[in-house]
N, C-alpha and C positions, 0 to 999 in steps of 0.2 A: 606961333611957331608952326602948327600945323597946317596954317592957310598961307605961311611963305614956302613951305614944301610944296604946296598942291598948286603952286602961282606958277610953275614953270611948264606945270602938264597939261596935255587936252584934256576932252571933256572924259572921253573913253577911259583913259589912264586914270585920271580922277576917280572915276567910277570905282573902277578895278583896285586901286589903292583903297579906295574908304571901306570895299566890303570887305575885300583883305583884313585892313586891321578892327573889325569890327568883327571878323569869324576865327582869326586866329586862336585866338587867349580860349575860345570855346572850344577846340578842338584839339583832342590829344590822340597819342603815339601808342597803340596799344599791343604789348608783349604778351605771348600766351605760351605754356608747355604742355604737349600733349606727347602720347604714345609716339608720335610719329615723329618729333621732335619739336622743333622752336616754331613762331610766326608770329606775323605782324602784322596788324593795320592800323585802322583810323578807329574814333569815335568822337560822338559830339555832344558836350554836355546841355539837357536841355531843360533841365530843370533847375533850383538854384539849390536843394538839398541832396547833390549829389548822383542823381542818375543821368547814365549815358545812355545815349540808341550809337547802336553799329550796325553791323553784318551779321547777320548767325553763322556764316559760315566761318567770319573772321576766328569766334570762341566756339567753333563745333569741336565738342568731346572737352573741354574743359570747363571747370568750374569754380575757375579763379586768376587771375594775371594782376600785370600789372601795367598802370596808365601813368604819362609822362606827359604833361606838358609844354606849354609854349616856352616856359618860363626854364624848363628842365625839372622839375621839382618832378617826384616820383612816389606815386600811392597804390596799394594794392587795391585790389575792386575784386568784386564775387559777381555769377552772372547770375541774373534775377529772373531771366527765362528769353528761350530763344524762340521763332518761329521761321522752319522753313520754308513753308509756303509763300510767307511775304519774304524771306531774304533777312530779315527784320529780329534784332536783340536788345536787351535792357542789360546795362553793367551799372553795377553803384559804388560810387568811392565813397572816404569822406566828404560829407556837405560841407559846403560853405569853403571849398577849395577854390572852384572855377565857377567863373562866369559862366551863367545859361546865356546860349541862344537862341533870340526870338523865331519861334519856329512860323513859315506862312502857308502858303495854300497852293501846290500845283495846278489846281484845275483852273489857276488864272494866268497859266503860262501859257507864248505864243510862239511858235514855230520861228526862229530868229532870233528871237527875244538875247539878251547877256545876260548869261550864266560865271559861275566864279565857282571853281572847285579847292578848298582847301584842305589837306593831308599830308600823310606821310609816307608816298611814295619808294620804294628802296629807301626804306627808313631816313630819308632823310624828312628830318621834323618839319611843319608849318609851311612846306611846298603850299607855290597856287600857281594855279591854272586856268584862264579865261578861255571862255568860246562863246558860241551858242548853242540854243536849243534844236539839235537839229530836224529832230524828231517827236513826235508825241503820240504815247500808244503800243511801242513795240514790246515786244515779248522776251522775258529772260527765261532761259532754260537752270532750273534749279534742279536737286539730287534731294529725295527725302527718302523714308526707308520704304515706302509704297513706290521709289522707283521715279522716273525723272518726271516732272512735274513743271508748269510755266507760271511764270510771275507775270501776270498782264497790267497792262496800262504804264511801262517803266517808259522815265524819259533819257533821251537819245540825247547827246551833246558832243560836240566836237574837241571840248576841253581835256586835254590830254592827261590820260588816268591809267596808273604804273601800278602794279602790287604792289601792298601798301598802300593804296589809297580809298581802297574800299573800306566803308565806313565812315568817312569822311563827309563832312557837310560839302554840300552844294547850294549855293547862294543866290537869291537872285540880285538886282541892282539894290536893292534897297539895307542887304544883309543878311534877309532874313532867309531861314533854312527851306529849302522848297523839293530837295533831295538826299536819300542819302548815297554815296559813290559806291558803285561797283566796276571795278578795274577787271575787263576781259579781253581775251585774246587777242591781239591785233592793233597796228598802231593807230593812231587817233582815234580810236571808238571809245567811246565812255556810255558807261547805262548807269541809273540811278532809279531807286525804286523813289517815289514820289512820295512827299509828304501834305497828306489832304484828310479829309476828316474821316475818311476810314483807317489810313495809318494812326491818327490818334486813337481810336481806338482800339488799335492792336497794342501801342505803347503803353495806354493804359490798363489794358488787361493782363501784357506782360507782368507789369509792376504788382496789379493787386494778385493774380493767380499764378502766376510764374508760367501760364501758358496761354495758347488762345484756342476758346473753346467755339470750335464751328459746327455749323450743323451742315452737313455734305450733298451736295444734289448731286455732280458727276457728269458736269457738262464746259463744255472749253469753245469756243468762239471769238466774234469779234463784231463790231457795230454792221450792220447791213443797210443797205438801200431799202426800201419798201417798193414793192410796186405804185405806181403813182395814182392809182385809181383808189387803193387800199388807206396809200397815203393821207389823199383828200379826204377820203372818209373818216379817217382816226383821227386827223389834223397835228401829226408828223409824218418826219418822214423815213426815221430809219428804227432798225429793234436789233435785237441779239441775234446773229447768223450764229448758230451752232453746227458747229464743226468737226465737233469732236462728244461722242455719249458712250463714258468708259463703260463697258459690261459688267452686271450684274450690279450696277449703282441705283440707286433710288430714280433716278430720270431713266435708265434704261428700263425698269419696274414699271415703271408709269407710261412707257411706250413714246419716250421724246425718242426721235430720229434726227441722225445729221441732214441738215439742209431744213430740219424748222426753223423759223426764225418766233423767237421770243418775244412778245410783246407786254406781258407783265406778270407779276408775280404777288396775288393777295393784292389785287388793283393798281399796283406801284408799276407805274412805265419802267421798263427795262430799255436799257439802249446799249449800254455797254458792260465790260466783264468788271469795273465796280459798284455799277449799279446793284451788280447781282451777288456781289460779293458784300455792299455793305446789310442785303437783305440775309443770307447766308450768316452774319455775326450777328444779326439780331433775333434768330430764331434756334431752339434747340432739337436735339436728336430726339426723334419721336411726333415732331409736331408736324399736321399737317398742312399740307398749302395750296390754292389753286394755283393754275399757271394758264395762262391763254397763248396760243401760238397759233403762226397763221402756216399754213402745211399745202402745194400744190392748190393757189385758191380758195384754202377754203378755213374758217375759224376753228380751231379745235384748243376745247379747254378739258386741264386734266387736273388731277388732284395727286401728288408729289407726296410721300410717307418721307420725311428726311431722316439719314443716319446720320451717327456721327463721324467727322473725322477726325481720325485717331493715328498714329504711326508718322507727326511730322515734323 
């Protein structure tokens, strides 16, 4: 039945159809009340006992709603813990409701590439939306109570994303999850924070501690060029351009300045803002760290006391 349906489509449509109903049934319509009144988005079930990843922002200030899905059937869910820094939340209903979906790996996706967004756009349920990937790397500007803050390494797609649809799986050809939707300003722009092995483990730390516990350096950039002399020598070619060294943060303590470029961190090549974020989740407040940066020509290694961050 299914292969006399898919006998009339191209190859594209085809596509687009099989991730469709392979992300649907995993993704539901998610109702919240808070002080400020009602709202709505997406969520994607991704495990098969009952937890959802969304948006934090979708359940910011509440701590409990209710999720609808494909089917209309309607469950209540608690939130299990949000993190603003990533965009990124855990909600749980009951298990063995909904279908998990298989979640996969951004950092295997390619500029072009087909993308598939499923949601609930202006509440209407099980919306999808195809494009590509337009971008890879850009920057979401997030709100925490330390004040506006960026989500790096988010990907860019041209798949057209309405409030309501943030929270919502983003899919690649094969179905599997490789973002989650953030619906912002302006038409056809879509961002998604990425799903790759550092979001796994912000979901799973959600899940066991109800928050994510980071250890904070205070430094914001983006992948840089190397000089090509420096290059040959190290045998890459690019590191961390930092850009940005908040005041009175543990990297401003230790004397990082905007325009070092970062080369590693406790030996670990740094190149870009997840390299340095997944070393950030594996280290705690109080612990200390070398860091090597190369600064006008010249090697300079420093030792980083890290704090914690707290307030997000």
């Amino acid at each position: 039945m299914t292969e006399d349906i898919y006998a009339g489509l191209d190859d594209y449509s085809r596509t687009v159809v099989s991730v469709a109903d392979t992300l649907r049934p995993s993704v539901l319509s998610v109702r919240v009340r808070g002080r400020t009144g009602e709202g709505s988005g997406s969520a994607v079930a991704f495990t098969g006992d009952g937890f959802l990843a969304t948006s934090a922002h979708v359940v910011e200030g509440v701590s409990a709603g209710q999720a609808v899905t494909s089917d209309g059937d309607e469950y209540g869910f608690d939130v299990v813990g949000r993190d603003r820094l990533s965009d990124l939340a855990v909600l749980r209903m009951p298990p063995g409701r909904v279908q998990a979906a298989t979640l996969g790996d951004a950092d295997t996706l390619r500029v072009g590439q087909l993308v598939v967004a499923v949601g609930n756009p202006l509440g209407l349920a099980g919306s999808v939306t195809a494009g590509v990937v337009s971008a890879l790397g850009r920057s979401l500007p997030t709100r925490t109570q330390r004040g506006q803050s960026i989500i790096d390494d988010v990907i860019q797609t041209d798949a057209a994303l309405n409030p309501g649809n943030s929270g919502g799986a983003l899919g690649d050809h094969l179905g599997r999850v490789v973002g989650v939707n953030t619906a912002v300003a302006g038409v056809g722009l879509g961002l998604a924070v990425p799903v790759n092995a550092t979001t796994r483990l912000i979901l799973s730390e959600l899940i066991s501690a109800g928050k994510v516990r980071r250890a904070w350096l205070g430094v914001g950039g983006s992948t840089t060029p190397l000089p090509s002399a420096l290059g040959g020598k190290l045998g890459r070619r690019t590191g961390f351009g930092v850009a940005q060294v908040v005041p009175g943060s543990p990297a401003a303590q230790a004397g990082v300045l905007v325009g070092d470029v970062l080369l590693s961190v406790e030996g670990r090549l740094i190149d870009n803002a997840q390299d340095l974020q997944r070393v950030m989740l594996a280290r705690r407040a109080g612990a200390q760290v070398a860091m090597t940066l190369h600064r006008r020509g010249a090697m300079v290694d420093v030792t980083v006391v890290l704090a914690e961050l707290s307030g997000v």
